[in-house]
N, C-alpha and C positions, 0 to 999 in steps of 0.2 A: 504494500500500500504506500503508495506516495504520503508527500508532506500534503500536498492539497488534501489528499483524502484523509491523512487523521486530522487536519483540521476543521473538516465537516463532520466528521464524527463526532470530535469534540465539540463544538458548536449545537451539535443536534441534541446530544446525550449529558451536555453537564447538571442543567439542572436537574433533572431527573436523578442523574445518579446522584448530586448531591442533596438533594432533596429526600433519599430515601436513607444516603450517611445522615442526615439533621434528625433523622427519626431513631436512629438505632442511638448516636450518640446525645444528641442532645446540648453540645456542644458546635458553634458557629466555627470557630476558628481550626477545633479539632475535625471536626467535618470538612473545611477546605482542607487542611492540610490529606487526608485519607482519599479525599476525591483526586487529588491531584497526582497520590499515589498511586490511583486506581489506574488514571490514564498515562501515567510514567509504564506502568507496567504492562498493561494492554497494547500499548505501542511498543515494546518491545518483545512482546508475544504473541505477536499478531498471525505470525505463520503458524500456531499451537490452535488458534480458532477454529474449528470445523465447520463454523455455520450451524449450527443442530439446531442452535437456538438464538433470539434475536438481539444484535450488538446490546440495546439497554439492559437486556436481562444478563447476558455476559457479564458488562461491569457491572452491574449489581451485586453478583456471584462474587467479583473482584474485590469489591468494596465492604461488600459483609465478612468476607473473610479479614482484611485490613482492619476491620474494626474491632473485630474478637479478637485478632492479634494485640490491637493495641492495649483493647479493657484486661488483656491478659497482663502485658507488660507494664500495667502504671497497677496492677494487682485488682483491678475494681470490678472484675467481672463477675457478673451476677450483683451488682452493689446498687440499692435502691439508687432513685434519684435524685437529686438535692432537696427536689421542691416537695417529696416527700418528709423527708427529714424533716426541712424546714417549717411543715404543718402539725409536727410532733403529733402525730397520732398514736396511739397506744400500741404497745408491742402487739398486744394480741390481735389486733386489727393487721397490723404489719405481717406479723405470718401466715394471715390466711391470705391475704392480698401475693405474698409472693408464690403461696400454695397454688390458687386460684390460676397464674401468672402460668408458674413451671406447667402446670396441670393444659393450661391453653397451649401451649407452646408442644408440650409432646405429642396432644392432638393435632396438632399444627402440621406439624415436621410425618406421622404416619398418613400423611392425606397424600394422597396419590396427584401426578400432574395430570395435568395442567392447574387441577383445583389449587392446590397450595400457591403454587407461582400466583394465580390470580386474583388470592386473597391477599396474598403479602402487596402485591401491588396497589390493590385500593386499596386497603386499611394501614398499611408501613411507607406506603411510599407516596399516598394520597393521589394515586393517579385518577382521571375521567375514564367510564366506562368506554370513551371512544380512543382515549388514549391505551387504553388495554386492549383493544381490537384490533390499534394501530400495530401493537408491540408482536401480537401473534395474529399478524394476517388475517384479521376476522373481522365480525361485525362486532356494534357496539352491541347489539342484540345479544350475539353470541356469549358478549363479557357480562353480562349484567346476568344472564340467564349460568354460566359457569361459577359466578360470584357467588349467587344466590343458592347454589347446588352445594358448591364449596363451604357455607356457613351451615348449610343441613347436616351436611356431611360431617362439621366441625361439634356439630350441637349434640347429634348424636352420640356420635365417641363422646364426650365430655358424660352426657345420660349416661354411658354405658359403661362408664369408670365410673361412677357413683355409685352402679349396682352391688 
């Protein structure tokens, strides 16, 4: 890929990818810096891409992984968020909220694709349903109707670990 071509990539794909870094971190500035890593790296492994799946959802891939590297390395991983803390809510509330949390996330992570990619995108990365139709060659239909299957699917397991 040429220089013209990563730089439409990057033009097309920054915010988005760092708009779904601001969600995982929470953090502005540590968000640029992990988005910029994402596209340091994707540009230099660009021949490693298969195409399977499409360039945003790539560096997204790239970037989430950046980011669990990093909450790994400053030791905060898994660490409430500030503005939690800061609302002092009582322990007991705190560990059902991060019970609650883990317990989403495992249901999360055993959802089979497209569904999980589709939910991570509207609900983590706050895309429009036509933006996720965009991302996998579909209609907006298509997203909003995969979404809505994907949160069934997500509610269910959740009922189905309480059993």
């Amino acid at each position: 890929m040429d220089n013209a071509a990563c730089e439409r990539l990057y033009e097309a794909c920054y915010m988005r990818v760092f708009s779904y870094v601001m969600t995982l971190t929470r953090d502005r500035h540590q968000a640029e810096e992990i988005t910029q890593e994402t596209f340091f790296r994707a540009f230099s492994k660009l021949n490693s891409f298969r195409g399977e799946s499409d360039e945003v959802t790539w560096l997204c891939a790239i970037a989430r992984n950046l980011a669990i590297d990093e909450q790994r390395r400053q030791g905060r991983f898994g660490e409430l968020p500030e503005e939690a803390v800061a609302r002092e809510k009582a322990v007991e509330q705190t560990a059902v909220e991060k019970d609650d949390s883990f317990r989403v996330h495992m249901a999360l992570h055993a959802l089979e694709e497209p569904y999980r990619e589709v939910f991570e995108l509207r609900v983590f990365g706050e895309l429009s349903f036509a933006q996720i139709g965009q991302i996998f060659r579909k209609t907006e239909n298509w997203a909003r109707v995969t979404f809505h299957r994907a949160r069934a699917k997500l509610k269910e397991r959740m009922e189905n670990d309480d059993e």
